[in-house]
C-alpha positions as CSV (number, residue, x, y, z in Angstrom):
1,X,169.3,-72.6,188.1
2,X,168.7,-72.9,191.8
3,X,169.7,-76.3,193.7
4,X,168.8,-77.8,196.7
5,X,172.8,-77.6,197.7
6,X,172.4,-73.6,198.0
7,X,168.9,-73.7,199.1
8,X,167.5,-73.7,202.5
9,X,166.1,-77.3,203.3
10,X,162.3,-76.3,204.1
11,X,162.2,-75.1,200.4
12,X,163.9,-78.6,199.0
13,X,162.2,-81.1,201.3
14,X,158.0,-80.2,201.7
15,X,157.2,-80.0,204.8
16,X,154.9,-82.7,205.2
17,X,153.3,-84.3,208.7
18,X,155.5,-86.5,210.4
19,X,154.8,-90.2,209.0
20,X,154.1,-91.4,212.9
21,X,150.9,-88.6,213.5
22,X,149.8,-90.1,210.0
23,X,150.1,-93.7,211.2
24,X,148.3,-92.9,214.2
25,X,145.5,-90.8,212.2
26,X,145.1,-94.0,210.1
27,X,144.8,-96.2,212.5
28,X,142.2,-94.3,214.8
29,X,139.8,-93.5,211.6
30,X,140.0,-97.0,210.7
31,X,139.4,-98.8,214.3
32,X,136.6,-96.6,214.1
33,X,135.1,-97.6,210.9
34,X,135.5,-101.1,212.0
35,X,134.0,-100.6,215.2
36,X,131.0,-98.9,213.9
37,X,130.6,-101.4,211.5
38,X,130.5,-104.1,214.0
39,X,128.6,-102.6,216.3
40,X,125.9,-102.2,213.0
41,X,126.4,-105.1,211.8
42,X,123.3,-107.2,212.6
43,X,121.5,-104.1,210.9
44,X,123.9,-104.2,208.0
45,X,123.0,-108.0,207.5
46,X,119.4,-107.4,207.7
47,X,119.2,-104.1,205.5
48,X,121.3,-106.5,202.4
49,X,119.0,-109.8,203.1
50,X,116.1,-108.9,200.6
51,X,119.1,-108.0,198.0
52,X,120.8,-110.8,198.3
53,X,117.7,-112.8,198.4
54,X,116.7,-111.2,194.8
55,X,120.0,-111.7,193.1
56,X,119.9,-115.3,194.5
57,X,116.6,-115.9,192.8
58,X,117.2,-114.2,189.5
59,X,120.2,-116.2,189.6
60,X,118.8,-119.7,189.5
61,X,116.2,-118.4,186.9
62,X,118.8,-118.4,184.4
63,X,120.7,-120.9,185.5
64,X,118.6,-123.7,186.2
65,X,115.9,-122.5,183.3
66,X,116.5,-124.5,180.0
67,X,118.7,-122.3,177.6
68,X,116.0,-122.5,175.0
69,X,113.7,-120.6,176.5
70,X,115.6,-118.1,177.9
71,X,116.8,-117.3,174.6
72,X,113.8,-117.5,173.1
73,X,112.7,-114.7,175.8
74,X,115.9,-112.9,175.7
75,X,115.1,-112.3,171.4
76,X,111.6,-111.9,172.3
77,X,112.9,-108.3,174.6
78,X,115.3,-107.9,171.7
79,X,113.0,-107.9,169.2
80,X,109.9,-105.8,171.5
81,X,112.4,-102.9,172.0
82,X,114.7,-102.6,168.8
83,X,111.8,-103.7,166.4
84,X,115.2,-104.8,164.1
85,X,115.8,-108.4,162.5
86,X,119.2,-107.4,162.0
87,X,119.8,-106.8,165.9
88,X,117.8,-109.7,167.2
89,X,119.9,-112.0,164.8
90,X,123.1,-110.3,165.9
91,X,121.7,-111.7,169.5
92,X,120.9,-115.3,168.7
93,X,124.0,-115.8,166.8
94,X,125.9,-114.0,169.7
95,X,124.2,-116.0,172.7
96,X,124.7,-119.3,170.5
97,X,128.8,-118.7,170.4
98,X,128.8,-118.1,173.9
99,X,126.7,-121.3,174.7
100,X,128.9,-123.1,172.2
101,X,132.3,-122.4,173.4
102,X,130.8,-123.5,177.5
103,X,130.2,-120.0,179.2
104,X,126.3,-120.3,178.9
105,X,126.1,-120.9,182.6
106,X,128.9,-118.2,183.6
107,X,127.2,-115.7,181.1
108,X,123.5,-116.1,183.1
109,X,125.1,-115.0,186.0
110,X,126.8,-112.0,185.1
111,X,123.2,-111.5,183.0
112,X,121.8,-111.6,186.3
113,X,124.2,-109.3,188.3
114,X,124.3,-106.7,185.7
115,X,120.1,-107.0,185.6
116,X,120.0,-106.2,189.5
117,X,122.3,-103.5,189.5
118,X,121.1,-102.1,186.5
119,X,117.4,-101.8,188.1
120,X,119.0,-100.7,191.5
121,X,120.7,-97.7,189.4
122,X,117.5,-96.9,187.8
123,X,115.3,-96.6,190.4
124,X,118.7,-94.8,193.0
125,X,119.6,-92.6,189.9
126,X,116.0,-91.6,188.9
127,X,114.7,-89.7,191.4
128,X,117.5,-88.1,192.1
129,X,118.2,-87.2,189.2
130,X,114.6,-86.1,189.1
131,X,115.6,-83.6,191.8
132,X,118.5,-82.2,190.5
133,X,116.6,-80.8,187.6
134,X,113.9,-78.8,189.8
135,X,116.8,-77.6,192.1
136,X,119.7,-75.6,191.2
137,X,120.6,-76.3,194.9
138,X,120.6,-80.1,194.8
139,X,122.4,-80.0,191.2
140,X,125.1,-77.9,192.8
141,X,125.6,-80.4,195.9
142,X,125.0,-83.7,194.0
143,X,127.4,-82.4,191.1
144,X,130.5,-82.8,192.7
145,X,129.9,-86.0,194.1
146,X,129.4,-87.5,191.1
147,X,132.8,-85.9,189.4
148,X,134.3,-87.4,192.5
149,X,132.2,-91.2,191.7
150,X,133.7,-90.8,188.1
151,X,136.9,-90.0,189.0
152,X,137.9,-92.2,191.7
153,X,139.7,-95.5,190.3
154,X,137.2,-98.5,190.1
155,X,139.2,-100.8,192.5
156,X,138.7,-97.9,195.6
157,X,135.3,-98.8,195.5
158,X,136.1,-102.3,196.7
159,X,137.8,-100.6,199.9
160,X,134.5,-99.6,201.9
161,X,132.0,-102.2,200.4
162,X,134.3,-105.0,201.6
163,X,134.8,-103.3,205.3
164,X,130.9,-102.4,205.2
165,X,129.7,-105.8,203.7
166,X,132.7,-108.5,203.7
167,X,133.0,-110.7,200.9
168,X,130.5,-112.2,198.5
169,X,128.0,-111.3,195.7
170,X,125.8,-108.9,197.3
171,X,129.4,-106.4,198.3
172,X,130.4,-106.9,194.5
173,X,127.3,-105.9,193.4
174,X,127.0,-103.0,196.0
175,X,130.4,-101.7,194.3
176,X,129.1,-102.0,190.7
177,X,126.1,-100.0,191.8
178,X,128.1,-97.2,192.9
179,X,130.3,-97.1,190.2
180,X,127.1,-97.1,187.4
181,X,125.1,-94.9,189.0
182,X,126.3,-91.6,187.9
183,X,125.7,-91.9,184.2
184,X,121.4,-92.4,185.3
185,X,121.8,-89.3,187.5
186,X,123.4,-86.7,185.0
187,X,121.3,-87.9,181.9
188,X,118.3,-87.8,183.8
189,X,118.7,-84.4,185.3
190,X,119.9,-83.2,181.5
191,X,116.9,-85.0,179.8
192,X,114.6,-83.0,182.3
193,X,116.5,-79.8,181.7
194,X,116.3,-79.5,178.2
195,X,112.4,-79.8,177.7
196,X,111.6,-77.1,175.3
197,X,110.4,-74.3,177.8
198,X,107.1,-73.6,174.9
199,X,106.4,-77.0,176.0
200,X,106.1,-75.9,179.8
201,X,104.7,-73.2,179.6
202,X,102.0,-74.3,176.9
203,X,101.7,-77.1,179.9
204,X,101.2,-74.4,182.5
205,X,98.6,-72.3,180.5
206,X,96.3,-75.6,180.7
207,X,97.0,-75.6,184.5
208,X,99.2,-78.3,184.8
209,X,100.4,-79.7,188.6
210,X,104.1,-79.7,188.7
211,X,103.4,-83.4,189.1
212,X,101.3,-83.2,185.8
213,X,103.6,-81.7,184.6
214,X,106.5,-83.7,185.2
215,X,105.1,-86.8,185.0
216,X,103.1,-86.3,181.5
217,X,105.4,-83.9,179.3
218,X,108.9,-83.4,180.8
219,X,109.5,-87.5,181.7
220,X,108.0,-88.6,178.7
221,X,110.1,-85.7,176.4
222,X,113.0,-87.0,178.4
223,X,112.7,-90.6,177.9
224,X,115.3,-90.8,175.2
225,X,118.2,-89.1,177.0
226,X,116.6,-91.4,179.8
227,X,117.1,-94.1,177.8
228,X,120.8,-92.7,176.7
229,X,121.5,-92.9,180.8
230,X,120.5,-96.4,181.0
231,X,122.7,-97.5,178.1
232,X,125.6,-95.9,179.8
233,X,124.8,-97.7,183.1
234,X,124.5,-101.1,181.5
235,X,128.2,-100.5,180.6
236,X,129.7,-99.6,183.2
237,X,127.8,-102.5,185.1
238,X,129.5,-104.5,182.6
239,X,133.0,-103.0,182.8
240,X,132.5,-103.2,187.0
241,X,131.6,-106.7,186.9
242,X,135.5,-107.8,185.7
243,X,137.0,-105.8,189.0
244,X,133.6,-106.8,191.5
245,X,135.1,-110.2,191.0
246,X,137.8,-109.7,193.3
247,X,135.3,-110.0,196.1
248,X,133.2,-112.4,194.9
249,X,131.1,-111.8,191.7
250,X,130.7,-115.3,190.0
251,X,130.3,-115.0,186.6
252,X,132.6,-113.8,183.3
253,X,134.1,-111.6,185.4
254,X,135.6,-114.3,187.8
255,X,136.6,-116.4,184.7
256,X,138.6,-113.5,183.2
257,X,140.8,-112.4,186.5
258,X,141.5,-116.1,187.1
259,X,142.8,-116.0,183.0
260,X,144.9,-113.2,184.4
261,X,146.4,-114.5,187.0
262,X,147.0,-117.8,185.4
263,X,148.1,-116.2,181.9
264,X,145.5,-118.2,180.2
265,X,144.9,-116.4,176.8
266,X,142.5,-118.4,175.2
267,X,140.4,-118.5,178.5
268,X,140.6,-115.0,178.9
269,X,140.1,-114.4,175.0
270,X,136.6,-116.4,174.9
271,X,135.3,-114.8,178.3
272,X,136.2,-111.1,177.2
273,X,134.6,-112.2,173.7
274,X,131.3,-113.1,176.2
275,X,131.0,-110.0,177.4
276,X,131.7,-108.2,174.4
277,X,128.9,-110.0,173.1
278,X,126.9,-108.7,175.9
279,X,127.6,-105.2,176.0
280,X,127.2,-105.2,172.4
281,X,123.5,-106.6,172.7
282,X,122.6,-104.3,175.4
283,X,123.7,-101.3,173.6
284,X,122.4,-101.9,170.2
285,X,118.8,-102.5,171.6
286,X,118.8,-99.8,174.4
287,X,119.8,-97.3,171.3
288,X,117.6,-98.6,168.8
289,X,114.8,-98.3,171.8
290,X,115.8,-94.9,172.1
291,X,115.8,-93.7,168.6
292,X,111.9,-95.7,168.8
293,X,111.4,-93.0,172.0
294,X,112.4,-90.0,169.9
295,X,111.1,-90.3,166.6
296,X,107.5,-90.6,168.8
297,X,108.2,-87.7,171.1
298,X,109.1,-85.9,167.7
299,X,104.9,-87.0,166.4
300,X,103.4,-86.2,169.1
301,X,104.7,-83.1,169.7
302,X,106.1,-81.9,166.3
């Protein structure tokens, strides 16, 4: 076997840049960011106000509101959407641990940061996902991005946001945004695409408008993978909200890095248990909403 003692040295050491034209790279591309976002950043403030403003306000709702009757309106959407005893009991004993062991407050707020950037997805990952199912074109630009959203490491989407937006809720919840997104934008562009084409074209004999069309069979025949997007988004909100926390994001997921840093099991132990309690809500209603979804697609269409 070859070695680099009997080797030339360009076929042992890669010939990489020099580290100082690297240095020198980094630093231009960086003043530059920074400078640009300086120079924007008046703009920046004002384009994030009404965000901020809206996560402040949904905020207090659940803080401030007495715990009664958010839970009784938290079963109530429960209830509504799985139609299931067994899942809305699952809640209230659930949300009664977690107000029992003191993280009531702490779980409101990561309620309401996951709520924002769970709407924010929606209504970012809808239509575009809406377009990547009429175009071929846009599926094959907006494809790779995505791999490249699911791929990168959670904690590089902290990098920008922080430059962009500095520290605080709104940056946090920016990042968790980004990072949830991708989930609503493949199901909805594979919900879209696999409307049964007799459906369509039954659609286009009656001389349905491609926005008739969309809007009253493919969207509605969708819903459930739709629905299957959402569930995924919720999620990853959820897992997001633990690493947004490093610039800001109150919450469980504040509680849980300090219990890290601090080696505090039990702390870390009852906050993890919160949002396992959470995610596990979510996901049993947005399912059970979706099996609701399908088995009426299935009667009015079978």
């Amino acid at each position: 076997m070859a070695t680099c003692s009997i080797l030339p040295d360009v076929l042992c050491n890669f010939p990489a840049i020099s580290d100082t034209y690297i240095r020198q790279a980094r630093k231009l591309i960086d003043d530059s960011f920074k400078g640009l976002v300086r120079e924007y950043s008046t703009a920046i403030d004002t384009m994030i106000e009404p965000l901020q403003w809206f996560l402040n306000f949904l905020e207090r709702l659940f803080v401030t509101s007495p715990w009664v009757l958010v839970l009784a309106v938290l079963l109530t959407i429960v209830y509504l959407a799985s139609r299931s005893m067994a899942i809305t009991l699952g809640t209230a004993i659930g949300m009664l641990l977690i107000g029992i062991v003191g993280l009531w407050q702490d779980t409101m707020v990561t309620l309401a940061i996951v709520t924002v950037s769970t709407l924010i997805a929606i209504l970012i990952g809808l239509p575009i996902g809406i377009l990547m199912a009429r175009s071929d074109r846009v599926q094959g630009i907006v494809n790779p991005v995505l791999d490249v959203m699911q791929t990168m490491p959670s904690f590089v989407y902290l990098i920008p946001v922080v430059v962009i937006f500095g520290i605080g809720k709104v940056p946090g919840l920016i990042a968790v945004v980004i990072y949830a997104v991708p989930p609503m934008i493949r199901l909805t562009n594979l919900g879209i695409r696999l409307v049964d084409r007799d459906v369509l074209e039954a659609a286009d004999a009656f001389g349905s408008s491609p926005r008739q069309k969309l809007m009253n069979v493919q969207i509605p025949l969708a819903l459930p993978t739709i629905m299957a997007g959402i569930n995924q988004t919720i999620m990853m909100s959820l897992a997001m909200v633990v690493v947004a926390s490093m610039v800001g994001v109150g919450g469980l997921g504040k509680n849980t890095l300090q219990a890290i840093n601090n080696q505090f099991f039990t702390f870390g132990f009852l906050n993890g248990f919160a949002l396992v309690a959470i995610a596990i809500i979510f996901d049993r209603t947005s399912q059970a909403f979706g099996k609701r979804l399908q088995k009426h697609s299935e009667v009015v269409h079978g």
